[in-house]
Phi, psi and omega in degrees: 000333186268339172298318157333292167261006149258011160255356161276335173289338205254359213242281177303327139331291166321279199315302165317289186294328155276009167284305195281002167288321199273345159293320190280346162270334189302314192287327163337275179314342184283347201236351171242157197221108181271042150262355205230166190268024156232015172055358195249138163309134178281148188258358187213178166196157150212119183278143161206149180271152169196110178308167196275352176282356169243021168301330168279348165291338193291302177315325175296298206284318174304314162308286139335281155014277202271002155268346173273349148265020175032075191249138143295148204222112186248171183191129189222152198219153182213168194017074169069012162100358168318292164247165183241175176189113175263148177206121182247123191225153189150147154051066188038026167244142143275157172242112204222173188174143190210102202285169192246157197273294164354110143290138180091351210276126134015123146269146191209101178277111219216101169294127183247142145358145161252348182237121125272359170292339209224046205296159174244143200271152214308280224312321162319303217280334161312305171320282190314319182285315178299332191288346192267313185296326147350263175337288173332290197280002133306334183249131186275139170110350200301141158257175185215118202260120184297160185253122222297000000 
């Protein structure tokens, strides 16, 4: 008899632990993305087309950004000064962009959490967002796409 119900507590134990290894992986995949460069899903995005011949305008006005919003302002260049990686952090956001080797190709501004425990409020993260499409919409020829 004791044997008995301790292979059922132990029968039932398992099961609880692969329902919650699999829930608990399910619940994983929803908060991280191996498409984006810090892998966690953005919480804001703005898309824009921009030739590649205005990329040092772009780069101006994103500095500017981000010193009238006191934002730290970072910048990394690869393949020979070819592509770029902007990376903006401040006022509980990160701000990243990553140019694509694709001429002609989508920019992609894409906000993150810099805490989520410690989330930052939407108004803020609207404001910035709008102060970026500003900015953006100064340098001519730019389209500029909403984020869904």
């Amino acid at each position: 008899m004791i044997i008995k119900r301790a292979t059922s507590y132990l029968l039932i134990g398992l099961m609880l632990g692969i329902l919650t290894f699999v829930f608990g992986c399910a619940n994983f995949t929803d908060t991280f993305s191996t498409k984006n460069p810090t892998e966690k899903f953005p919480i804001r995005t703005l898309t824009i087309q921009i030739e590649d011949s205005q990329h040092e305008e772009l780069l101006s006005q994103m500095r500017e950004f981000s010193e009238k919003n006191k934002l730290e302002f970072f910048l990394s260049f690869y393949n020979s000064k070819e592509r770029f990686y902007i990376e903006m952090y401040g006022q509980g956001l990160e701000i990243h962009t990553l140019s694509k080797l694709v001429v002609g190709a989508d920019l992609e501004f894409n906000f993150y959490e810099e805490d989520p425990a410690n989330p930052p409020d939407k108004e803020n993260v609207d404001k910035l967002y709008s102060n970026l499409k500003v900015f953006i919409s100064k340098i001519p020829n730019v389209n500029i796409m909403e984020d869904e």
